[in-house]
NUMI-755782 format. One record per residue (C-alpha): x, y, z. Coordinates in Angstrom, 2 decimals, always signed. Layout:
NUMI-755782
NODE	X	Y	Z
...
//
This chain:
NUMI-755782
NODE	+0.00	+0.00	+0.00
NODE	+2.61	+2.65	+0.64
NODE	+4.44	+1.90	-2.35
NODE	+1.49	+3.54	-4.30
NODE	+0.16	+5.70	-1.83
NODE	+1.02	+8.23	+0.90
NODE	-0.54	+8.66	+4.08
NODE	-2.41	+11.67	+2.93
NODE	-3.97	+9.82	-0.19
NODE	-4.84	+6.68	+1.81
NODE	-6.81	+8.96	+4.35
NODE	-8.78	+10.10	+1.22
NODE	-10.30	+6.57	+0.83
NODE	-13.65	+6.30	+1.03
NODE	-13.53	+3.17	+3.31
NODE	-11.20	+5.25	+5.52
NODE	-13.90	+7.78	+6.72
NODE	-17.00	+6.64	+5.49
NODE	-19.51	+3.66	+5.19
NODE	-22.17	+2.39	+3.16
NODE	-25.59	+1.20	+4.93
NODE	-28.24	-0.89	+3.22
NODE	-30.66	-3.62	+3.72
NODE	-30.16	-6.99	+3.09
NODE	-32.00	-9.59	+3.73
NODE	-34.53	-7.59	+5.74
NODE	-31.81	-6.00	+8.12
NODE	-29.72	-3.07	+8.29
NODE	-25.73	-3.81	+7.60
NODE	-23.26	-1.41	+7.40
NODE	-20.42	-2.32	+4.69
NODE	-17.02	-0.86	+4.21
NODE	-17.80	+0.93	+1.05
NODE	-20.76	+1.60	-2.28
NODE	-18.29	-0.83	-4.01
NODE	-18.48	-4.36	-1.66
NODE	-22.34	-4.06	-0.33
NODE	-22.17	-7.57	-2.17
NODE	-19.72	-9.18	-0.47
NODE	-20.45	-10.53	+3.08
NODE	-16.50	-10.19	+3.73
NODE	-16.88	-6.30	+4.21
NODE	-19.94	-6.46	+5.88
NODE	-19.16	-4.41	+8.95
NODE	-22.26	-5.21	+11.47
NODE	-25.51	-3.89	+12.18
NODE	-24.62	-0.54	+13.29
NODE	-22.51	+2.28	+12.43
NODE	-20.71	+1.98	+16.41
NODE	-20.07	-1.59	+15.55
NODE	-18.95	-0.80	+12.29
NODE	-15.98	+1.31	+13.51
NODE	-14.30	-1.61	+15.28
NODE	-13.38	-3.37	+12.18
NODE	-10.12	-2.85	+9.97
NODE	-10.69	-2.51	+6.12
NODE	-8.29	-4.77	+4.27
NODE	-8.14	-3.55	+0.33
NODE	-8.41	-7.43	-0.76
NODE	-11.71	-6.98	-2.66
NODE	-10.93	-7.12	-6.43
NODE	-13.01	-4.09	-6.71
NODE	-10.76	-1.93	-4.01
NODE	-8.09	-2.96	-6.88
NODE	-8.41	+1.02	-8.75
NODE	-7.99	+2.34	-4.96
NODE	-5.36	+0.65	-4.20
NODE	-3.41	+1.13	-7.09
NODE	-4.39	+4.61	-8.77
NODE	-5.66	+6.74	-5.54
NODE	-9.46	+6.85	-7.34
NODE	-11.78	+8.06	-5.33
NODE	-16.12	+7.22	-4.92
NODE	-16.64	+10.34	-3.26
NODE	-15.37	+14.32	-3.09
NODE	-13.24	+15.05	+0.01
//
């Protein structure tokens, strides 16, 4: 990760101050990001508290463009 990315841009993540909420299956669940609301791996809990408590690992194919060219989903 630091080999592509400072400390500054990594802040800038999405993931890094932000989370998604949505329903599935009939319940609230808070997920790292708009990109992995389909992927039970980043699903972060039932709450946004609980939700803070959890480390977000870029492993998602999908976190790939983050990771490697600083993009962004939303305006800082």
């Amino acid at each position: 990760m630091r080999t592509y990315q400072t400390e500054k841009t990594r802040a800038a993540f999405m993931c890094n101050f932000s989370k998604m909420v949505a329903k599935n299956k009939g319940r609230m669940r808070v997920y790292a990001c708009t990109l992995v609301d389909d992927d039970d791996d980043y699903d972060l809990g039932g709450s946004l508290t609980e939700s803070m408590k959890f480390r977000i690992m870029l492993r998602h194919h999908r976190c790939f463009s983050c990771f490697k060219y600083g993009a962004r989903c939303s305006e800082v």
